[in-house]
C-alpha positions in Angstrom: 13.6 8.8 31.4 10.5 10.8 32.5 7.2 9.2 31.3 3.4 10.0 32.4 0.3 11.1 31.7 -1.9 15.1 31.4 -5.5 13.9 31.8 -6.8 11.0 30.3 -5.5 12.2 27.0 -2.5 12.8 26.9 0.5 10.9 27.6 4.6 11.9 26.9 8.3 10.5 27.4 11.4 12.5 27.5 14.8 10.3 27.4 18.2 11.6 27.9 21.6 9.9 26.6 25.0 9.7 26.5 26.2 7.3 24.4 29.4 5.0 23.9 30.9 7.1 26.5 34.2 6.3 27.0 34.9 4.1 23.7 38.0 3.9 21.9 37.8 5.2 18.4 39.5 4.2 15.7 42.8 6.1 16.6 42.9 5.2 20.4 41.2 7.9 22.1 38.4 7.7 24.3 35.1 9.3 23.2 34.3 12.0 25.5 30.5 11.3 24.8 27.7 13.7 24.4 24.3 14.6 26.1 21.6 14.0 23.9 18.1 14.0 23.8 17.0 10.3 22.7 13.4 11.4 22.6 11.0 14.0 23.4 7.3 12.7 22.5 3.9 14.3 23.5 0.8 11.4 22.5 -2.9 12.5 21.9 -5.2 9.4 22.5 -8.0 9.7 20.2 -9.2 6.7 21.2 -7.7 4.0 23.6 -6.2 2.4 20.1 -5.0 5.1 17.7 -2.6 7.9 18.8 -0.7 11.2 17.3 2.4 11.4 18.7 4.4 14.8 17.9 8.1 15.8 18.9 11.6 14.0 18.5 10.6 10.5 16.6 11.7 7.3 15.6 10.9 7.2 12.1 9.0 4.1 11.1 10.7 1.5 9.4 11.9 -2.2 10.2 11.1 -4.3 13.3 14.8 -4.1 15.1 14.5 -0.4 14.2 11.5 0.2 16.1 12.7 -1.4 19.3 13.6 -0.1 22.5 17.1 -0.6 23.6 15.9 -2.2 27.2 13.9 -5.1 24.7 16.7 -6.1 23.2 17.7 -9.6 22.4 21.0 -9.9 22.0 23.6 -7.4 22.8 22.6 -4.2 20.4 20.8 -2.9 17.5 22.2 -4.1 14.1 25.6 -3.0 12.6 23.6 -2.0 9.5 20.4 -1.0 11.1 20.1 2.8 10.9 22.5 3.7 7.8 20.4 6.0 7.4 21.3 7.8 10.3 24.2 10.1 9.7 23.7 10.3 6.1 20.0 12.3 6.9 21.5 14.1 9.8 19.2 13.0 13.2 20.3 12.3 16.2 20.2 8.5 17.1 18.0 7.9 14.8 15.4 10.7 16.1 13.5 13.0 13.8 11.4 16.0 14.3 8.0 15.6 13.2 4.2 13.9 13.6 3.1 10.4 13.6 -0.1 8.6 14.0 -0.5 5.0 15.1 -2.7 2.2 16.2 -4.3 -1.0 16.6 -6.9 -2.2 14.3 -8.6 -5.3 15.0 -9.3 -7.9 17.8 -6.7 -9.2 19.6 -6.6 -12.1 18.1 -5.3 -11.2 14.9 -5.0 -7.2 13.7 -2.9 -4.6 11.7 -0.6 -2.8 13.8 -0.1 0.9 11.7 2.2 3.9 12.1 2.6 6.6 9.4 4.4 10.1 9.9 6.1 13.0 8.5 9.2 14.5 9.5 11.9 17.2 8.7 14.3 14.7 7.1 17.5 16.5 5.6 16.8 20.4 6.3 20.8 21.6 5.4 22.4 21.8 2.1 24.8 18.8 0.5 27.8 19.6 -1.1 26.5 17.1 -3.9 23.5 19.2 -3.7 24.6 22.4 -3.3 22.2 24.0 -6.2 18.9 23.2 -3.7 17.6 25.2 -1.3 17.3 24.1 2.4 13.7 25.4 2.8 12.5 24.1 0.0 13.5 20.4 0.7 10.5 18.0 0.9 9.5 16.3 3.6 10.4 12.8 5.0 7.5 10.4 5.0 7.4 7.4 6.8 5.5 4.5 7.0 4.8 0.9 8.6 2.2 -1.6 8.7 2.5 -5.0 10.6 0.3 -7.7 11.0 -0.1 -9.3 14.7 -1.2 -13.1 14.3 -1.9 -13.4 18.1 -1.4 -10.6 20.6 -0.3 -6.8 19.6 2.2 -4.7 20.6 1.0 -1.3 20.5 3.5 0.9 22.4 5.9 3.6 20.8 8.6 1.3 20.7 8.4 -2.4 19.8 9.6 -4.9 21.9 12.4 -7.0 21.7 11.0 -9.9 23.7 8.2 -10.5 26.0 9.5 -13.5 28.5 6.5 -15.7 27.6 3.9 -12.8 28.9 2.6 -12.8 25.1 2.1 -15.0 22.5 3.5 -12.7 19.6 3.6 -14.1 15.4 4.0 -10.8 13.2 4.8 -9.9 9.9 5.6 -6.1 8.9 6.7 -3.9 6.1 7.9 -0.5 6.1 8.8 2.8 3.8 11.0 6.1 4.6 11.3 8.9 1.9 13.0 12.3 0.9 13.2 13.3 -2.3 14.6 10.1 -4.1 16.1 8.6 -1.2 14.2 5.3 0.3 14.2 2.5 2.2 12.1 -0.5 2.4 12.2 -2.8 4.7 10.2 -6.6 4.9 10.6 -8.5 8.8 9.2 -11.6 10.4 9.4 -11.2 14.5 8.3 -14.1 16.5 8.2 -14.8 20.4 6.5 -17.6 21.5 6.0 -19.3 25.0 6.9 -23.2 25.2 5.9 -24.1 28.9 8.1 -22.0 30.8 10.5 -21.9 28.2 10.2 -20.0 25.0 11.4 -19.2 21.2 12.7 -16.0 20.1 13.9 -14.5 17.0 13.5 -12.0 13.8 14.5 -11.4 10.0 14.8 -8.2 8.8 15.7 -7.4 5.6 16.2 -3.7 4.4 16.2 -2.3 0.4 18.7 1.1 0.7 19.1 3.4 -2.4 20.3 7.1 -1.5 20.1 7.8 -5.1 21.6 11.8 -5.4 19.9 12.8 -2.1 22.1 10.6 0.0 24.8 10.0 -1.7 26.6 8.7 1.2 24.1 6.0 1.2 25.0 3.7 -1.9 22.4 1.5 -2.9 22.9 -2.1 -0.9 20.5 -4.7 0.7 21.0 -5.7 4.5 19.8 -8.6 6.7 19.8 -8.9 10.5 18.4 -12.1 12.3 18.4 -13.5 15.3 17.5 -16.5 17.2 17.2 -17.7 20.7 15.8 -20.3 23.4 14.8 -18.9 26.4 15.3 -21.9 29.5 12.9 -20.5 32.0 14.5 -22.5 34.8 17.5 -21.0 34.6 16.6 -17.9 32.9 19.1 -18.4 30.0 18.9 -18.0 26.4 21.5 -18.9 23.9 21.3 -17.3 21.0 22.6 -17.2 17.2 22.8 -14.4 15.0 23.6 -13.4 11.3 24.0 -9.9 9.5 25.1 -9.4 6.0 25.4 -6.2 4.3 25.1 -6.3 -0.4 26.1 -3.7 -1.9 25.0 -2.6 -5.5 28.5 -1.9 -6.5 30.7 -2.8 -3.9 33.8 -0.7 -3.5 37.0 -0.7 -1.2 35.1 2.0 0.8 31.9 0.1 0.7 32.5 -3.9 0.2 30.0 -6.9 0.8 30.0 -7.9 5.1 28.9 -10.6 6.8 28.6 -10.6 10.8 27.8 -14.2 12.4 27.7 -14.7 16.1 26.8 -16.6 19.2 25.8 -15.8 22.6 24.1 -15.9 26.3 22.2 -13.7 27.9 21.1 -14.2 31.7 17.5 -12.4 32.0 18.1 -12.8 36.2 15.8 -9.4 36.4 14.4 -9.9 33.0 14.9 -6.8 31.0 15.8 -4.6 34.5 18.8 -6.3 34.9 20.7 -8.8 32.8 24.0 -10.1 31.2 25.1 -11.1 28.0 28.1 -12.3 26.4 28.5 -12.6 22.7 30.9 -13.7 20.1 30.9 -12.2 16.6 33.2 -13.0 13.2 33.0 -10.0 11.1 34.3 -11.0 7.2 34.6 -7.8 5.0 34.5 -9.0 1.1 37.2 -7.5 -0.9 36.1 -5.7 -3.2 37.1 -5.8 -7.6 41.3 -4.4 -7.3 41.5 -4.5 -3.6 42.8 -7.7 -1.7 43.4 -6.0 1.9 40.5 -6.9 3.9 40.9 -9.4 6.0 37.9 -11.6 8.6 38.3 -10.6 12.1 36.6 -11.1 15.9 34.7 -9.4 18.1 34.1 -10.2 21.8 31.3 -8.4 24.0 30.3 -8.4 27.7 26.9 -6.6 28.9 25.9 -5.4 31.8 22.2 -3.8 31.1 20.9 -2.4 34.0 17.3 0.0 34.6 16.2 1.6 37.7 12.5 2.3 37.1 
C-alpha cells in the first residue's frame, strides 16, 4: 500500500494484491494467484468534508461492501457480497471511474454521501451480442448513510472502531447499467460499553441482472453479524448469519443459508490479530433436484499489517 498527500489538496492510495494465493480449487490444484491492482485512487479535497476521488473504485453500495479488508469483523467479506463482481467484469470489485463524497452535518448526527459513475460492462455478452461495446451506458452508483453519533468519512468504511467511536448508522445504496441493479438497505452499529463494546451489521441486498447480467438471476441476500468485544482480554465472540433467495431457484442457483460462530483475538487490534470461525453452509434443493446436501466449514486467520 502507498498512501499520501500532493499539497494540501490532494491526497491518493495505490494497493497491490495477490489474492487466495495458493488455494485449492474445486479440482485440487493450487491457485497460482495473480498480481492485481486493488486500487489506484487520486482525491481532490474541495473542502476538508466533500471529496472527488477519480481512478480504480469501489463502487458504492452496501455497508460490508464498502469496508476495508484490515476493518473486518469476522473472518471475510460476505459469500454473497459482491455477485456482482464477475458478472460486470471488475477486478475485486474495482471499477474505473469518478466519485464524489462527503460529510454533511455536525458530528453529532449527519448524512454521510457518495455518488459516482463508472465504466461498468465495456465488452460484448454473448446474450447480448446485437449491442455495441462503445455504446453501453454507464454505471451509476450511489449511497447515502446517516451517522447518529460520530462519522466515518474515509474511502473505505470501517469494520470496527475498538471503542475509539461511538458509531449508530443507517444506509442505503443503488448501482446501475442498463437494466441491471442493486439495492441495498444496512444497519452498522459499534458501540463502546466501558472498555468493552458491541458490534454488528445487517445488510440486506435486492439483485435483478435482468438481460444485462444474465449471470446474475434475480435473488435477495442477507449478511449479519454480531460480536462482544471484552476489552480485558481483547476477545470478541461473534455470531453470524448469511442467506442467499433466489427468484426462481434452480439446481445451478438454489436458496443458501451460511450460520457461524467465532473468536477473534484483536492483540494488536486491526495490525495484528486472529480468528477462528465455524460455519454450516445448507444449500436448498431446488424443485427436481434432491442432491444437495448441508456441509462445514472451518477457518483459522492470521491478519497481519506492517504500516
Amino acid at each position: 500500500m502507498l498512501t499520501g498527500s500532493i499539497g494540501t489538496d490532494f491526497e491518493y492510495l495505490i494497493q497491490t494484491d495477490n489474492p487466495n494465493l495458493g488455494k485449492l480449487a474445486a479440482d485440487g490444484t493450487k491457485t497460482n494467484g495473480g498480481f492485481v491492482i486493488q486500487g489506484a485512487v487520486l482525491t481532490y479535497k474541495f473542502t476538508p468534508k466533500i471529496k472527488l476521488d477519480a481512478g480504480f473504485i469501489a463502487p458504492p453500495l452496501s455497508h460490508i461492501s464498502m469496508q476495508s479488508a484490515m476493518t473486518l469483523h469476522s473472518w471475510d467479506f460476505g459469500a454473497y457480497t459482491f455477485l456482482q463482481n464477475t458478472p460486470l467484469g471488475t477486478t475485486t470489485n474495482r471499477d474505473g471511474g469518478v466519485q464524489v463524497r462527503g460529510v454533511v452535518g455536525k458530528k453529532q448526527g449527519n448524512l454521510e454521501f457518495r455518488v459516482g459513475v463508472f465504466q461498468g460492462k465495456r465488452t460484448a455478452q454473448p446474450e447480448n451480442a446485437d449491442r455495441v461495446n462503445s455504446n453501453n451506458s454507464f454505471r451509476l452508483a450511489g449511497r447515502a448513510q446517516w451517522n447518529f453519533f460520530d462519522s466515518d468519512g474515509g474511502l473505505f468504511l470501517g469494520g470496527s472502531f475498538f471503542g475509539s467511536k461511538k458509531f449508530l448508522s443507517i444506509g442505503v445504496g443503488h448501482d446501475r447499467q442498463d437494466d441491471y441493479s442493486a439495492t441495498a438497505f444496512d444497519v452498522f452499529v459499534d458501540m463502546p460499553i466501558g472498555k468493552n463494546g458491541v458490534m454488528g451489521q445487517w445488510d440486506r441486498v435486492l439483485w435483478n441482472g435482468n438481460s444485462w447480467l444474465a449471470r446474475l438471476p434475480k435473488q435477495t441476500t442477507d449478511f449479519a453479524e454480531l460480536g462482544y468485544r471484552i476489552g480485558a482480554f481483547k476477545l470478541s465472540p461473534m455470531v453470524r448469519y448469511e442467506s442467499k433467495k433466489m427468484g426462481t431457484p434452480t439446481k445451478a442457483n438454489p436458496d443458501e443459508t451460511r450460520m457461524g460462530a467465532g473468536l477473534a483475538w484483536w492483540f494488536k487490534g486491526h495490525q495484528n490479530n486472529l480468528k477462528a470461525f465455524y460455519t454450516k453452509v445448507d444449500p436448498k434443493n431446488a424443485p427436481g433436484s434432491s442432491t444437495y446436501k448441508a456441509y462445514n466449514q472451518i477457518n483459522f486467520q492470521w491478519q497481519i499489517l506492517f504500516w
